[in-house]
C-alpha positions as CSV (number, residue, x, y, z in Angstrom):
1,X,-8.8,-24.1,40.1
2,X,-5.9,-21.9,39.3
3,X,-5.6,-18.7,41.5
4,X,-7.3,-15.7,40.6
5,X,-4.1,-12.7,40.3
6,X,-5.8,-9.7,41.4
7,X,-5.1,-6.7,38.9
8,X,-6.0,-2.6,39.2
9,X,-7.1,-1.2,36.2
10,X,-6.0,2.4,36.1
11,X,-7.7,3.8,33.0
12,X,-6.5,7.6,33.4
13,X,-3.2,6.2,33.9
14,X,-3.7,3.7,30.8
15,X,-5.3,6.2,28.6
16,X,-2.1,8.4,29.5
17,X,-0.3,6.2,28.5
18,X,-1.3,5.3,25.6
19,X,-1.4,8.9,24.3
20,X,2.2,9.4,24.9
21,X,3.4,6.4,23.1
22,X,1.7,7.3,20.4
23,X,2.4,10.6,20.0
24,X,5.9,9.4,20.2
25,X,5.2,7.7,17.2
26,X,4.2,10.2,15.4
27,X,7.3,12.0,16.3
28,X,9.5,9.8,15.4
29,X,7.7,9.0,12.2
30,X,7.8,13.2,11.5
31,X,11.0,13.9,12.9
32,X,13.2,11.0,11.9
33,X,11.5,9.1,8.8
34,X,11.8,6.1,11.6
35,X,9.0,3.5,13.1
36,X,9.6,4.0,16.7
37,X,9.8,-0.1,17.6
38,X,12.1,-0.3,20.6
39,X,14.4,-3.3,18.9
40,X,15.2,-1.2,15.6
41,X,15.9,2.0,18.0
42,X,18.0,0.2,20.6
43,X,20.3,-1.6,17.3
44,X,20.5,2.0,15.6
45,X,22.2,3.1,18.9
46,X,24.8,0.8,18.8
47,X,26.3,1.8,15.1
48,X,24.7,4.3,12.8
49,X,24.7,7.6,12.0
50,X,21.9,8.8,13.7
51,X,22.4,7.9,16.9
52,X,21.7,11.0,18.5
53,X,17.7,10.9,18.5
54,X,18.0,6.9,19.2
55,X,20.0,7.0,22.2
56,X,17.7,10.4,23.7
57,X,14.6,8.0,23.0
58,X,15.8,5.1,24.9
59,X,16.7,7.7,27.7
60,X,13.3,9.0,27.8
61,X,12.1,5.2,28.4
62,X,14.8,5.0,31.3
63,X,13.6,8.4,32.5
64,X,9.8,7.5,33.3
65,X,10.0,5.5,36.2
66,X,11.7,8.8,37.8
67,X,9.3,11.0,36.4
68,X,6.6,8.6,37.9
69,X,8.3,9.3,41.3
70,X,8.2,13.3,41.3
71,X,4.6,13.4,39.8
72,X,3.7,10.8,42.6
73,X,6.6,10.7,45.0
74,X,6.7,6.8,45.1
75,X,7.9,4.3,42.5
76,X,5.2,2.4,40.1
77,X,4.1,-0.8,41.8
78,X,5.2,-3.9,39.4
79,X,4.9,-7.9,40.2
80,X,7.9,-9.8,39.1
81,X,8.1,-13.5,39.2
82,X,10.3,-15.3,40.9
83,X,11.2,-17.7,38.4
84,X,14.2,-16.7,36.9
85,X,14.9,-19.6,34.5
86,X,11.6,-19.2,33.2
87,X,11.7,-15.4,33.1
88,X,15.4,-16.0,31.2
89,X,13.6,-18.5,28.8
90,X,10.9,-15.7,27.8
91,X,13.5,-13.0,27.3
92,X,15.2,-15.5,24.9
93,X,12.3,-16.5,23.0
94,X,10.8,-12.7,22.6
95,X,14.7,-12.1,21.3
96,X,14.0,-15.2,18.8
97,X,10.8,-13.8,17.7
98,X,11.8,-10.2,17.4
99,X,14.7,-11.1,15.0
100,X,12.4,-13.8,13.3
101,X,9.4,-11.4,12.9
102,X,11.7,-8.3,11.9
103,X,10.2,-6.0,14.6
104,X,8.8,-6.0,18.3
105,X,5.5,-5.2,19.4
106,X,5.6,-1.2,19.9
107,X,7.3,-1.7,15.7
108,X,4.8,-3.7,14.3
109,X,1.9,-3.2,17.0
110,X,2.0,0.6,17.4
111,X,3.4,1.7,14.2
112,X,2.6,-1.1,11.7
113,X,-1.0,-1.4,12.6
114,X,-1.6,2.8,12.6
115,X,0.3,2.2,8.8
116,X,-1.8,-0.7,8.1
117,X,0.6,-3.1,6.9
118,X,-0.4,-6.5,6.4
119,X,3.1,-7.8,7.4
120,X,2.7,-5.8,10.7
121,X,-0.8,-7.5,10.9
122,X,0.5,-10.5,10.2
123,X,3.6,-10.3,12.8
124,X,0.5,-9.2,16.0
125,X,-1.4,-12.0,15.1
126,X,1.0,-14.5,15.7
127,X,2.4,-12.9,18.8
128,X,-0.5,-12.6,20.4
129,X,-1.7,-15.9,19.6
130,X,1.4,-17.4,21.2
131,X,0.8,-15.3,24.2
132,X,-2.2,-16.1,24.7
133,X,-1.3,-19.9,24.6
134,X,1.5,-19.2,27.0
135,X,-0.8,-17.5,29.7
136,X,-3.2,-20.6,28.7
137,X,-0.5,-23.1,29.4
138,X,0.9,-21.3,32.3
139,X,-2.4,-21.0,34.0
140,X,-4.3,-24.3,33.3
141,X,-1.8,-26.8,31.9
142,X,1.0,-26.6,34.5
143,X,-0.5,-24.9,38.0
144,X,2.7,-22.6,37.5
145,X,0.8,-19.1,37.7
């Protein structure tokens, strides 16, 4: 029997959460014109003309962790594997799919589904399908979780 990894579910902390991402959807969507999927963002800063609002957004996601620390003055517990081939592997094939599928998860999961398009639809489907054959895999067909 594969072990049993121990979560805590902080639903203030979720719920939280989950209002600011999607009221930074909305802003982006009423500021900008833009869906605010991390991938399309994080290209737009590279070369475009409107960098400006792409490059403060992706600050604000490198902000939070140190906003976490003065509202609770420590850092936000994470677990990490230690597998670093493996975690290398998964950042190459979420690249893969990102380019495949023409959008990441906050693009087509956030925005896509609040616009219902069936494209965006589509895209969530299939990742989640394939993650939850990976966590599947992982924890019953190899031992490895």
């Amino acid at each position: 029997m594969p072990p049993v990894i121990p979560t805590d579910f902080t639903p203030w902390a979720a719920l939280a959460g989950g209002v600011l991402i999607g009221l930074s959807a909305v802003m982006v969507m009423a500021l900008f014109g833009r869906i605010a999927g991390i991938v399309g963002i994080t290209a737009g800063s590279v070369a475009g003309p409107d960098r400006g609002w792409r490059i403060a957004f992706i600050g604000g996601l490198l902000a939070a962790p140190l906003a976490w620390i003065v509202a609770t003055g420590s850092l936000p517990q994470q677990t990490v594997g230690d597998n670093l081939a493996g975690m290398a592997l998964a950042g190459l094939l979420v690249g893969i799919g990102t380019a495949l599928g023409s959008g990441c998860t906050s693009g087509h999961g956030v925005c896509g589904l609040a616009r219902l398009s069936p494209r965006s639809l589509a895209a969530v489907a299939t990742f989640m399908a394939f993650a939850a054959a990976t966590v599947f895999v992982l924890r019953h067909g190899t031992g490895a979780a």
